[in-house]
N, C-alpha and C positions, 0 to 999 in steps of 0.2 A: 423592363422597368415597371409594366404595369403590379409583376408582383411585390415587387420593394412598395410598392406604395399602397399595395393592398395590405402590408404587414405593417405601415404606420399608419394607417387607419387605424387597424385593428386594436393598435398599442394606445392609440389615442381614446377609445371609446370605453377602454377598461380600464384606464388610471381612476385614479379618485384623490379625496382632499390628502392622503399622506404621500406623500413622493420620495420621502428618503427615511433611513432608521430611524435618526435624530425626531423628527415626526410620528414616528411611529412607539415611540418611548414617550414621548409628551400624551398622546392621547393613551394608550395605557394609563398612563399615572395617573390623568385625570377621572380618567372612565372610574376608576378602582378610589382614590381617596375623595373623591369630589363627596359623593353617595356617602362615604365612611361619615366623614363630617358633618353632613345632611342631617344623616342619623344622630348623630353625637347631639347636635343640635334640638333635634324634636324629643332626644328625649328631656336634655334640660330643661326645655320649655314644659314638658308635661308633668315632670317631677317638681319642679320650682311653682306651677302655678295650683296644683293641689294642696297644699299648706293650710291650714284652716285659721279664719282667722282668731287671733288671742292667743296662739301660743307663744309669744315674747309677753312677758308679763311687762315692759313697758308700752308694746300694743295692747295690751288690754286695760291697762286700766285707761287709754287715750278711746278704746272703743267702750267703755261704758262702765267696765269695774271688771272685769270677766276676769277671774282668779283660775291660774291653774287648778285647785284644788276641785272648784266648780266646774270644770271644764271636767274632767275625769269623774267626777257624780256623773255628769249630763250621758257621759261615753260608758259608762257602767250603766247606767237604766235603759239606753237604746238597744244593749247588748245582752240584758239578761236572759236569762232561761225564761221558758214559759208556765214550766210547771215548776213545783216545791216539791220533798219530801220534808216533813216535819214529825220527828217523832214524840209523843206524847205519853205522859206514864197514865196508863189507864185507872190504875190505883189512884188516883190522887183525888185530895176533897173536892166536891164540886161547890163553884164559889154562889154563894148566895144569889136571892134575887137581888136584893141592895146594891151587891159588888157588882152584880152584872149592868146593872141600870145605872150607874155611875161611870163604868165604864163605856158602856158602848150606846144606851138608851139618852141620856140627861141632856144631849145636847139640844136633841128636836122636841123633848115629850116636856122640859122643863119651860122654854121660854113657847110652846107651842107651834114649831118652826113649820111651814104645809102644809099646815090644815089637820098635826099632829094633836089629839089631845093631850092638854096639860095635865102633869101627876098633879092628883088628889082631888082635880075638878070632874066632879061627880054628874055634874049633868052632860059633859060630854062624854065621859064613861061610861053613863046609864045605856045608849042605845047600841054600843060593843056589847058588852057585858052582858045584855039580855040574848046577841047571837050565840051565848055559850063559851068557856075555856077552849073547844076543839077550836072554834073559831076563829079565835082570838089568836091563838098555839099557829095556826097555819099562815095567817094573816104574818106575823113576825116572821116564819122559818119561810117563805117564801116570797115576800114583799108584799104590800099593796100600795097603791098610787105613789107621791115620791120616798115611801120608805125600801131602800133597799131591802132584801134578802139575807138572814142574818144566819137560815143554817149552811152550816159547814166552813163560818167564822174562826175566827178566835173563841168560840166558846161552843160547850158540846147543846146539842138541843134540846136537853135538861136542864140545862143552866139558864137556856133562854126564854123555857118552860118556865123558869124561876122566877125572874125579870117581867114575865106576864101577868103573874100571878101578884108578886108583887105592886105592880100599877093599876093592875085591874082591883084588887083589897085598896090598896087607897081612894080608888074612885069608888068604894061602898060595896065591891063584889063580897063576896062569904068563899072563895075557893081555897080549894086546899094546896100546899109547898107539896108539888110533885118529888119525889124521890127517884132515886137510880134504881134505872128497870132490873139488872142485875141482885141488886138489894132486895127489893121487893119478890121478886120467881125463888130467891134461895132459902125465905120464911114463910113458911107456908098461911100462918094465923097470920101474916102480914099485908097475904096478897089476898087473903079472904076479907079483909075492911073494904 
């Protein structure tokens, strides 16, 4: 007898929670689709809650006015390139000192925006104008105090040669309309003036 009952010990100490198949088909199922779900689960929460807000254009106009159209500007400037290439016809006229100063100059030089001199006032021009055209030429193509840096703009650094010349003759300079350096090297009594 003692061994009968040393083999139901034994059977007793290694059962565990499933005791029959029917059991043992329940926890399979569970073990297997419980997790499935789980998963199914976290992802719709992570895909539904990344959504940005505005895109129902009647969410946006209740969040502020935020227009699809502006919404995709916003997503094209975060995402642009860093660099350009922009091709340029080397041939072409170069545009005035006037054109240039109209365009890129007028907004700071005309109302005196910084601490910019105003075009055609002479006495703030007088103590530029005596450090010299190089001066003046480097001061534009590379900035000084809040005027930005204007070589390697929209306009070649002969253009903006032009534009100096221009404001610096209004404020009573005597300097000469710089030309393209190519023009000049290719006539020889040209480059001797």
């Amino acid at each position: 007898m003692s061994a009968n009952s040393h083999d139901h010990a034994a059977e007793e100490a290694h059962t565990g929670p499933i005791k029959n198949p029917k059991q043992l088909l329940v926890a399979v199922f569970f073990s297997f689709v419980v997790p499935i779900f789980a998963i199914i689960g976290l992802v719709y929460f992570v895909v539904s809650a990344a959504k940005p807000a505005g895109t129902n254009s009647e969410e946006s106009m209740a969040l502020g006015g935020v227009t699809e159209q502006s919404q995709n500007i916003a997503v094209a400037q975060r995402i642009q390139k860093v660099g350009a290439v922009e091709i340029r016809d080397a041939n072409r006229e170069l545009k005035s000192g006037e054109d240039v100063f109209k365009a890129q100059c007028t907004t700071c030089h005309s109302a005196g925006v910084a601490g910019a001199p105003k075009f055609g006032d002479a006495a703030a021009w007088g103590p530029r104008i005596a450090t010299g055209f190089e001066s003046l030429l480097h001061s534009a193509l590379k900035g000084k105090g809040a005027m930005g840096a204007q070589g390697g703009g929209d306009f070649e650094d002969t253009e903006v040669a032009r534009a100096v010349v221009y404001m610096a003759n209004a404020g009573g300079a005597k300097f000469p309309i710089p030309q393209k350096p190519a023009a000049a090297a290719s006539d020889p009594a040209e480059a001797a003036k």
